[in-house]
VOPAGU-2260 file (C-alpha; in pm, 1 decimal, decimal comma):
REM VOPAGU-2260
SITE   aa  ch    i         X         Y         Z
SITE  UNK   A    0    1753,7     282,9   -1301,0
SITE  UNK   A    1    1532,7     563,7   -1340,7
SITE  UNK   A    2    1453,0     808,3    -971,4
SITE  UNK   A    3    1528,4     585,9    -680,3
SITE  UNK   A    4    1271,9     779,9    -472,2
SITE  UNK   A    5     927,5     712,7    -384,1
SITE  UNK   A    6     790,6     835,1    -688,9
SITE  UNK   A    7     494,6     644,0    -897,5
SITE  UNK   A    8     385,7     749,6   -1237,0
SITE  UNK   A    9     126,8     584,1   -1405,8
SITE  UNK   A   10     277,1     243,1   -1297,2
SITE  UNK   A   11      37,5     -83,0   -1200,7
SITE  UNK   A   12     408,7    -243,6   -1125,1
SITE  UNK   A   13     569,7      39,6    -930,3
SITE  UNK   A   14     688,4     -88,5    -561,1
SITE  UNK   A   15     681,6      71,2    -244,1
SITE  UNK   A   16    1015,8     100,3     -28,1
SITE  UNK   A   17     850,3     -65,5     276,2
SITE  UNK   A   18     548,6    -253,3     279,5
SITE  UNK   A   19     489,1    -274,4     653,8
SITE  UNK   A   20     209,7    -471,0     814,3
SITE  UNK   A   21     -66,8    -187,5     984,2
SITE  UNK   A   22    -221,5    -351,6    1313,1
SITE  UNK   A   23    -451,1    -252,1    1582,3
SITE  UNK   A   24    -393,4    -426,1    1941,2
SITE  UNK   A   25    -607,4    -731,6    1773,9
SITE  UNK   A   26    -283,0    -923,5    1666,7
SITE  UNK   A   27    -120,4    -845,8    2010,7
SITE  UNK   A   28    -226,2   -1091,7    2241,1
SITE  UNK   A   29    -366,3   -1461,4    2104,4
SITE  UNK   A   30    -725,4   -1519,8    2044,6
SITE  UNK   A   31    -935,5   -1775,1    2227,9
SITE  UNK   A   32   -1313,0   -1636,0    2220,3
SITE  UNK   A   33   -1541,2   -1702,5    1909,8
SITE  UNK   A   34   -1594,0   -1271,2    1893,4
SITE  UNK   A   35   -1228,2   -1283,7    1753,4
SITE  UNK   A   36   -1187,5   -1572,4    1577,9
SITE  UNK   A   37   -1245,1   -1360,0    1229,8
SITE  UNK   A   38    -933,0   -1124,0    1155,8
SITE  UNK   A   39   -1105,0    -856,1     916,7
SITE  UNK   A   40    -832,5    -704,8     663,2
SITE  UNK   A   41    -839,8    -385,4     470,5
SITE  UNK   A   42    -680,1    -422,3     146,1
SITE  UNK   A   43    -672,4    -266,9    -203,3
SITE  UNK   A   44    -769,7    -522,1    -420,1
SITE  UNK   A   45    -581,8    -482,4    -742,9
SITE  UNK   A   46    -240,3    -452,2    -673,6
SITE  UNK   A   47     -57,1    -747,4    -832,5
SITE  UNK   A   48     104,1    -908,4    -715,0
SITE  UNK   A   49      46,7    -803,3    -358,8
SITE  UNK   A   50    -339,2    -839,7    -364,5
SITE  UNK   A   51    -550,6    -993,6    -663,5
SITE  UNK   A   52    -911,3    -981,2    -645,1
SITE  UNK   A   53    -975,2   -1123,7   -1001,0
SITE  UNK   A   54   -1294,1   -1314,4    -917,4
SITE  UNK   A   55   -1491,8   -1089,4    -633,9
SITE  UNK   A   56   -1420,4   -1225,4    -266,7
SITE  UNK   A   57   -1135,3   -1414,5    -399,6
SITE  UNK   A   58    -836,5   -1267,0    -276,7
SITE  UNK   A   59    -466,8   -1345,7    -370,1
SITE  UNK   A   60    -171,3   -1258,5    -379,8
SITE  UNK   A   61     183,1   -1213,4    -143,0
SITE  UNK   A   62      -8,4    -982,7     132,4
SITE  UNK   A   63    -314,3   -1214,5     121,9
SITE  UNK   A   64     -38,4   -1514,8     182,8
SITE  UNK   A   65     128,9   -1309,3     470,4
SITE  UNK   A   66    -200,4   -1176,7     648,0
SITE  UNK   A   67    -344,9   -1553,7     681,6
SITE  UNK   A   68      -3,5   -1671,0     799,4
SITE  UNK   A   69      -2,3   -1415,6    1060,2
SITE  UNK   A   70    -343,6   -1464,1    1131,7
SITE  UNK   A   71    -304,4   -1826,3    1175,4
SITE  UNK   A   72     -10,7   -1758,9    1407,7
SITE  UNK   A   73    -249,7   -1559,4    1636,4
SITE  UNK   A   74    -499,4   -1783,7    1702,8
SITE  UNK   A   75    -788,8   -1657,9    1420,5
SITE  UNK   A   76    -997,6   -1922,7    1257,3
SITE  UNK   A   77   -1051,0   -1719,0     947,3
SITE  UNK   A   78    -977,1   -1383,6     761,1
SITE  UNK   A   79   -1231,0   -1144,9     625,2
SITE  UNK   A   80   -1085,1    -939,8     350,5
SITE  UNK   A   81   -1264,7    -617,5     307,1
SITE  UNK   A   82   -1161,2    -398,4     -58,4
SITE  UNK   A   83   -1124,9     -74,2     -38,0
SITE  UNK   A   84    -941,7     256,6    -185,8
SITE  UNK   A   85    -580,4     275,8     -45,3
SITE  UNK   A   86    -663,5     594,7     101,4
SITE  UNK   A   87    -885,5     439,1     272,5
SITE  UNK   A   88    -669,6     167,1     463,7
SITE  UNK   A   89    -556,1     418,2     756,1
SITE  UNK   A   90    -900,8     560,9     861,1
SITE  UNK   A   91   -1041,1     223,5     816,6
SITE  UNK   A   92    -808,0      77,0    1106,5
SITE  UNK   A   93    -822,2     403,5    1310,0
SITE  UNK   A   94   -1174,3     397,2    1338,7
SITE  UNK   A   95   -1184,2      -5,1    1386,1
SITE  UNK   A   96   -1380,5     -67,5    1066,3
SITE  UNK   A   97   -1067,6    -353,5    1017,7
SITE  UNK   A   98    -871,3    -519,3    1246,5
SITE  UNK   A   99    -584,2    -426,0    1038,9
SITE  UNK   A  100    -441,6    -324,7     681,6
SITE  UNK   A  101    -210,3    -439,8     430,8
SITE  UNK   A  102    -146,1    -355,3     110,5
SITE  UNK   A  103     178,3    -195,8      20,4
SITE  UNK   A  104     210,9      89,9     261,5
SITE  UNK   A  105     527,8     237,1     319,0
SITE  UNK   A  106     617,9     334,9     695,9
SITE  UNK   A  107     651,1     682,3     766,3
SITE  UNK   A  108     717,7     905,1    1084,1
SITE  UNK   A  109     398,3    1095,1    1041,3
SITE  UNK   A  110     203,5     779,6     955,4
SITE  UNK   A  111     348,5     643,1    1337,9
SITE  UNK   A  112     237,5     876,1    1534,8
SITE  UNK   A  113    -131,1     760,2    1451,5
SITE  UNK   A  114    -107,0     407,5    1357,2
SITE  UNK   A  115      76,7      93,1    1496,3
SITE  UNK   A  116     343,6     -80,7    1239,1
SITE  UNK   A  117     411,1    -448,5    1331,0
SITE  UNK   A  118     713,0    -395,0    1094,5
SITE  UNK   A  119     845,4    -388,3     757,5
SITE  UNK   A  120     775,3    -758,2     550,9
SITE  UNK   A  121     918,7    -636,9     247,4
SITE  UNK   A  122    1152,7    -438,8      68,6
SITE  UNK   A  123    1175,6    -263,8    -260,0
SITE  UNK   A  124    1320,8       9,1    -442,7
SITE  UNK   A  125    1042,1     257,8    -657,0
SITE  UNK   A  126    1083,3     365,7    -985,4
SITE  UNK   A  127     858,0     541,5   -1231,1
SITE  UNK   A  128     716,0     422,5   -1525,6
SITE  UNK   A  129     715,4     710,4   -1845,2
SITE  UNK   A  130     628,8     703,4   -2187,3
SITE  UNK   A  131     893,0     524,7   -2457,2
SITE  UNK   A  132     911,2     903,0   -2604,1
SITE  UNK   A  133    1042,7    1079,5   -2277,3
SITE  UNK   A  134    1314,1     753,1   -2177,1
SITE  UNK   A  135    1600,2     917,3   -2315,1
SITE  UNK   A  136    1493,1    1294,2   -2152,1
SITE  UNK   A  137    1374,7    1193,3   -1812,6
SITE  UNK   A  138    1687,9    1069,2   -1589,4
SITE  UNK   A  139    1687,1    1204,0   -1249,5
SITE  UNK   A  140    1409,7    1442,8   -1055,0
SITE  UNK   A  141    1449,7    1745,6   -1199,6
SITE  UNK   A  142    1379,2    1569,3   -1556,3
SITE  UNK   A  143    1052,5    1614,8   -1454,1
SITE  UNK   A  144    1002,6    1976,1   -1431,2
SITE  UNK   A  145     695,7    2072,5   -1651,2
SITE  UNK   A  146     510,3    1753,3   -1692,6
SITE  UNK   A  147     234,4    1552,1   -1598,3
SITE  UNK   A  148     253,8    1310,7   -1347,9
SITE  UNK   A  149     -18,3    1034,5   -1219,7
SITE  UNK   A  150      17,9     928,2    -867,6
SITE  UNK   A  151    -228,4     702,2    -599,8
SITE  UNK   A  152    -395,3     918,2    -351,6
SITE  UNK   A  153    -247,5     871,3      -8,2
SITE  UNK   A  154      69,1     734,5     -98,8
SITE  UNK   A  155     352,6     884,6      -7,3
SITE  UNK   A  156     457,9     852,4    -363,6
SITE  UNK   A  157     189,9    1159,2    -429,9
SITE  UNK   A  158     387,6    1337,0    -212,2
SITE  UNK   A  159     704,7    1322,0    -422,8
SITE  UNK   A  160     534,7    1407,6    -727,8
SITE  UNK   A  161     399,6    1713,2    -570,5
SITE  UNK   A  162     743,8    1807,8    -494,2
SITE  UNK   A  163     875,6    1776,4    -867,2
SITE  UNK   A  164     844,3    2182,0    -993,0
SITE  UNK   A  165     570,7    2259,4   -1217,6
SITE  UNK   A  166     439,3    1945,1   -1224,0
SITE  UNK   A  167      60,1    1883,8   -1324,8
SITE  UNK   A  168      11,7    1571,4   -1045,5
SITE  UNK   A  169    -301,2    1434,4   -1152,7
SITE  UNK   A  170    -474,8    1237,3    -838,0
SITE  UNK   A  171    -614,6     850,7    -889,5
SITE  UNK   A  172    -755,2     610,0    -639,3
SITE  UNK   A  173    -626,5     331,1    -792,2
SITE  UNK   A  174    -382,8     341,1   -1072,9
């Protein structure tokens, strides 16, 4: 298969290699009061099939599944899902506008030292997704020398393309 790195072109299918769980000290300890019987959850909303949103406040999908399990498990009566840009998910929990935030986002050491991971809940490999006329060109990194790649902001898969030489990365929120 095609670059077994973190890497994301222009792909709504494209996987992440660790989808870990981001928390705040919420899910640590069960909850008994009626302040914290609503876990509110950051998420992006259209990344199927993580996280569906397909009719508004609706959510679906494997982390929406996960999240309310987890949830449950701690003691909250319900879950508020809040949608918001992926590069959003990070500042959201660091400045407690969610409890916590799921939606695809690979662990990193720099992403530890300012956010809590409960751990990993899934696995994948990434791979990019490139036009029908380039499949028989692009194999392997430097394949991609010289052309233009579209990658999520804040994912670390932006950070790969960036790396690719002479690359025009062009920057979406949501892809």
């Amino acid at each position: 298969m095609f670059i077994n790195k973190c890497f994301n072109c222009f792909s709504l299918a494209a996987a992440f290699m660790v989808f870990p769980l981001l928390h705040s000290s919420v899910l640590a300890e069960e909850q008994t009061d009626e302040a914290s019987a609503v876990l509110t959850v950051g998420v992006e909303s259209y990344f199927p099939p993580f996280v569906t949103d397909s009719t508004p406040g609706n959510f679906k999908g494997f982390d929406v599944d996960v999240i309310k399990e987890v949830a449950r498990e701690a003691g909250y009566k319900d879950v508020n899902f809040v949608s918001m840009h992926f590069d959003e998910l990070m500042p959201s929990v660091l400045t407690e506008q969610v409890d916590v935030a799921i939606s695809c986002i690979t662990m990193t050491e720099e992403r530890a030292l300012i956010i809590d991971y409960a751990g990993p809940y899934f696995e994948a490999g990434l791979n990019a997704a490139i036009r029908s006329t380039l499949k028989d060109k692009v194999k392997k990194h430097e394949d991609l020398e010289g052309l233009n790649i579209c990658s999520q902001v804040g994912t670390t898969c932006i950070e790969y393309a960036r790396s690719v030489k002479n690359a025009n990365v062009i920057e979406a929120f949501s892809i």
